[in-house]
C-alpha positions in Angstrom: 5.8 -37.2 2.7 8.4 -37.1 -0.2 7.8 -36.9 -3.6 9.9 -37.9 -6.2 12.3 -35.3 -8.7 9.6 -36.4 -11.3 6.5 -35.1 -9.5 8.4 -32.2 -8.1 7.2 -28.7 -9.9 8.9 -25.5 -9.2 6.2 -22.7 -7.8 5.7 -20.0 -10.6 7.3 -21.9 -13.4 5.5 -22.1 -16.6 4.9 -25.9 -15.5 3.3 -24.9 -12.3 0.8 -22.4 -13.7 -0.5 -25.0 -16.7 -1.0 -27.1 -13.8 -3.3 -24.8 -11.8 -4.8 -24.0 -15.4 -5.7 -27.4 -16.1 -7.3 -28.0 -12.5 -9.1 -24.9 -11.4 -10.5 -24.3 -15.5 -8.9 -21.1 -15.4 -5.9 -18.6 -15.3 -5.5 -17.8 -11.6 -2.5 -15.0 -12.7 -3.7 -11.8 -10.9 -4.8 -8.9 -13.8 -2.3 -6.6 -14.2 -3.6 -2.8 -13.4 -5.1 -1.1 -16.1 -3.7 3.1 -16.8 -7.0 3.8 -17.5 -8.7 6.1 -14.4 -11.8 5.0 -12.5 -14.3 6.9 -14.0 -12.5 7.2 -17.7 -11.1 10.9 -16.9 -8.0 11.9 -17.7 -6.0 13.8 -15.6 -5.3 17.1 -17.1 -3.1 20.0 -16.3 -4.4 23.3 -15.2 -3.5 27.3 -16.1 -2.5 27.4 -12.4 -0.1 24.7 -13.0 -2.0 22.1 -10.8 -2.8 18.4 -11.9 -6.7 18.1 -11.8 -8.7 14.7 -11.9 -11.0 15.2 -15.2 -11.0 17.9 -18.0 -14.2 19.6 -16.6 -12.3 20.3 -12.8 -9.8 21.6 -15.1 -12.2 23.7 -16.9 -13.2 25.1 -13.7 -9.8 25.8 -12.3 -9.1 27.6 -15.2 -12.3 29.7 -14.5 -11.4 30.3 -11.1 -7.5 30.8 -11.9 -9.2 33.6 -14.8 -11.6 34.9 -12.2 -8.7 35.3 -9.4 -6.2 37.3 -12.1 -9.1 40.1 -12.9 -9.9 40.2 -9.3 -13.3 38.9 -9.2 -12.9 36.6 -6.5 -10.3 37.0 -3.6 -8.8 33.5 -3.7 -9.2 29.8 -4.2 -8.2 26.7 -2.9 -8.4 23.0 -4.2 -9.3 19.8 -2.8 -10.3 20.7 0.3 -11.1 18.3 2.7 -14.0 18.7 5.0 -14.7 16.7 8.3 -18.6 15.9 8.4 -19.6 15.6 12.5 -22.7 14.9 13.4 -23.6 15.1 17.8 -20.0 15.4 17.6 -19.0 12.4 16.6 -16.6 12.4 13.2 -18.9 10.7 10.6 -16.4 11.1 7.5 -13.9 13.5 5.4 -15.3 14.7 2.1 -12.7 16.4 -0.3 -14.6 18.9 -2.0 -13.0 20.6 -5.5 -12.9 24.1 -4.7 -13.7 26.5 -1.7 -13.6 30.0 -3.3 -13.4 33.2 -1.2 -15.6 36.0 -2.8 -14.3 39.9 -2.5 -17.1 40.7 -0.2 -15.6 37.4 2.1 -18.1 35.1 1.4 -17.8 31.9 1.1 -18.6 29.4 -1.4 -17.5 25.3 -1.6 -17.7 23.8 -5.0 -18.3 20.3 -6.6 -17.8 19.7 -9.8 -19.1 16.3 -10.7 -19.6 14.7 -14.0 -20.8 11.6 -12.9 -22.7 11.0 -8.9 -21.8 7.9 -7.4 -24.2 6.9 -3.9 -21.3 7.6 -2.0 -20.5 11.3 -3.3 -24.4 11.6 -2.9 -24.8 10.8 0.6 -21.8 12.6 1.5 -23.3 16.3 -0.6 -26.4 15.6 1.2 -24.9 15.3 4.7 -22.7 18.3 3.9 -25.8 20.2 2.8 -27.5 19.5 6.3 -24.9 20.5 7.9 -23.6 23.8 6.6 -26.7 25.8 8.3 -25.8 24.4 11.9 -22.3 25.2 12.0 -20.7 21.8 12.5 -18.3 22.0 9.8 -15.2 22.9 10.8 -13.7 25.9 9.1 -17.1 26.6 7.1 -18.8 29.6 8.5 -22.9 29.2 8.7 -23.6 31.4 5.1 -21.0 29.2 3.2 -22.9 29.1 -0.6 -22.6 25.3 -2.1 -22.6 24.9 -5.6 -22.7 21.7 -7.8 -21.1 22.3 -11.4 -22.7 19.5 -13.8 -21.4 18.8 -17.3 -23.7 21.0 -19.9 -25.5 19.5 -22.7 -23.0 22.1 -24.7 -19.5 23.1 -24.2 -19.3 24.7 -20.4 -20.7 24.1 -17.3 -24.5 24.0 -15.7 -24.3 25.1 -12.6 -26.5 24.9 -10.0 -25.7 26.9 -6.5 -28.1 25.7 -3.6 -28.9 28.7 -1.1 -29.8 27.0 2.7 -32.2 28.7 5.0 -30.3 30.4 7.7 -32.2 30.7 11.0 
């Protein structure tokens, strides 16, 4: 069927989209994509020169990138991802903030989180389970893992969870 020039309308011309206005009862434009981050943070650049997600990972890079420079820990790396197994079978990767290697070779993996999402929970709590058996890939058995909250003050409250090695 053919429709006249008159009833003709041109697909994304002004014409067309006051028609779709007027007969769904709204704009059906797609949003455009706000700058603004998930979460509100704001990336920020780091002493190491890096580009971290919020102004507290920052904080903590800076630490670390301090701590490195006077030779209190050995290294540091960022964004590490971490693939969680269980009976073998890959369950999911987790990119945790920071794995810092102490001088006496000991292992820590950091989260700093200002705000826990049920995701990032399961996914700590799976990683917590499995630390102690070995199953992570890369992470020896007497890996520390520490949570760095925001403080009620400026800095950090930090909370490092020792598992029972058997």
């Amino acid at each position: 069927m053919e429709y006249s020039k008159d009833h003709q309308v041109r697909a994304g011309s002004k014409e067309a989209k006051e028609l779709l206005k007027r007969s769904f009862g709204r704009n059906r434009e797609p949003k455009p994509k706000s700058a603004t981050q998930k979460y509100r943070n704001k990336k920020q650049l780091g002493d190491d020169g890096a580009m971290y997600d919020s102004l507290l990972e920052c904080s903590y890079g800076n630490l670390l990138f301090l701590r490195k420079k006077t030779k209190d820990i050995a290294d540091y790396k960022r964004q590490v991802c971490l693939h969680l197994y269980v009976n073998g079978e890959k369950i999911c990767d987790y990119f945790i903030d920071f794995v810092v290697i102490h001088t006496n070779g000991r292992t820590e993996l950091v989260e700093v989180k200002g705000f826990p999402t049920p995701e990032w929970k399961k996914k700590w709590n799976l990683t917590k389970a499995l630390i102690p058996t070995g199953e992570i890939p890369g992470v020896p058995k007497d890996a520390l893992l520490t949570l760095v909250k925001k403080g009620t003050k400026k800095g950090f409250d930090s909370q490092t969870v020792i598992l029972n090695y058997k």
